[in-house]
C-alpha positions, 0 to 999 in steps of 0.5 A: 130062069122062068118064072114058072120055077119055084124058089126052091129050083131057083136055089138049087140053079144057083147052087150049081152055077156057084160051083164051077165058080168056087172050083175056079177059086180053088185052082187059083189059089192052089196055083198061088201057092205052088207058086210061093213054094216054087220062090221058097225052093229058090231062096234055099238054092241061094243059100245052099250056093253061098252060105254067108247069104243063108238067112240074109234073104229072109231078113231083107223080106222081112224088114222090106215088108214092114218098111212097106207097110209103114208106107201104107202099100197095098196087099197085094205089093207087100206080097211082091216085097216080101217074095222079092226080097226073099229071092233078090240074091237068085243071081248068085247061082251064076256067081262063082262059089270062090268069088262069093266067098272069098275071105278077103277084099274083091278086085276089080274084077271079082266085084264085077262079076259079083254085080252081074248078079242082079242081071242074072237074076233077072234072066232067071225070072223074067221067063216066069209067069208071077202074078207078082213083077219079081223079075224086075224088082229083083233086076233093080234092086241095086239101082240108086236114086242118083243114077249111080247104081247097077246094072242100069243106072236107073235114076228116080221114077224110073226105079219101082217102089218096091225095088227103092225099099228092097235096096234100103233093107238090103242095105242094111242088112248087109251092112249088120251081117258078117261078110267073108272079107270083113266083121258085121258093121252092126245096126247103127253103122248101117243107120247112118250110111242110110241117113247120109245118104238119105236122097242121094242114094237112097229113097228119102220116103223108104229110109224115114219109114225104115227108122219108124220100124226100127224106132218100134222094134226098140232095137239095141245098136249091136247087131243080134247074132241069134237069127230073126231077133231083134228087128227080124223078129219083129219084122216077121212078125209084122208079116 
């Protein structure tokens, strides 16, 4: 810029350097969002493959990201949850149908086959270039605090926070839900395997944030059949 240019070239310079700026802007936003609509087509294939898992994704997303919340995570991670949770069942694709459900108990084997799921969906993300790491939350997300967990018996630090809450709602949602091989267990079930386990299995800092969300919600015991009431409803809402 010469000192020689008036304030009104001075400004119209400005301008015209903002603009490859703001065209930036625009494509990375565009690329945002044809990102998270690329992770919804996702979730719709899980649950176009196992219809008693249709809604599930979307409800441990919800819960995830309001856990998440009370937890004072940033923006940006709450946004890793959400896109996370909605897709941690990816795995399934590669699951066989009768296997996913079957009406009955699984054997032994059925149930390893069903827990290479978290592993497989893990292969299908790693190859993406997220803004978010989905790839490994999705990997972890039925790791336990104790080491027990699968497919990598990871153990305390060694498991994100992201993935520690999204194992949390998972759990519980699964535990509410109706199964193939069993009734839903309903909300208080799922609390008090939460609460029992609390430290062992589970995040002790996830589950006291997901008993504050549940105290807000004013949630009745019994699971609520109609989808996204109750806690669900307030989850997503809270998004």
């Amino acid at each position: 810029m010469y000192p020689s240019e008036t304030p009104r070239e001075q400004m119209h310079a400005a301008m015209e350097n903002q603009q490859p700026a703001d065209q930036l802007t625009t494509k990375v936003e565009e690329a945002h969002r044809n990102l998270k609509g690329m992770i919804r087509i996702l979730e719709k294939m899980v649950e176009l493959k196992d219809p008693y898992t249709a809604g599930h994704q979307q409800n441990v997303a919800a819960m995830a990201v309001a856990i998440g919340r009370k937890m004072g995570l940033t923006a940006d991670r709450l946004e890793s949850i959400e896109l996370a949770g909605a897709i941690h069942d990816i795995g399934k694709i590669g699951i066989p149908t009768d296997i996913l459900c079957k009406p009955g108990r699984l054997s032994n084997i059925e149930m390893m086959l069903v827990q290479e799921h978290a592993a497989h969906g893990f292969l299908l993300l790693q190859g993406v270039s997220f803004t978010w790491p989905l790839a490994e939350i999705v990997h972890q997300h039925h790791e336990r605090v104790n080491g027990s967990g699968y497919p990598r018996g990871l153990a305390g630090k060694e498991m994100m926070v992201e993935s520690k809450i999204v194992a949390v709602a998972d759990v519980f949602d699964a535990m509410a839900s109706h199964r193939p091989y069993r009734p839903a267990l309903g909300e208080k079930a799922a609390l008090e395997e939460l609460r029992k386990n609390k430290g062992v299995l589970y995040d002790t800092q996830v589950v006291n944030a997901l008993e504050a969300v549940l105290g807000e919600a004013q949630l009745v015991e019994s699971k609520q059949t109609e989808k996204n009431t109750g806690l669900f409803r307030f989850c997503l809402e809270s998004i």
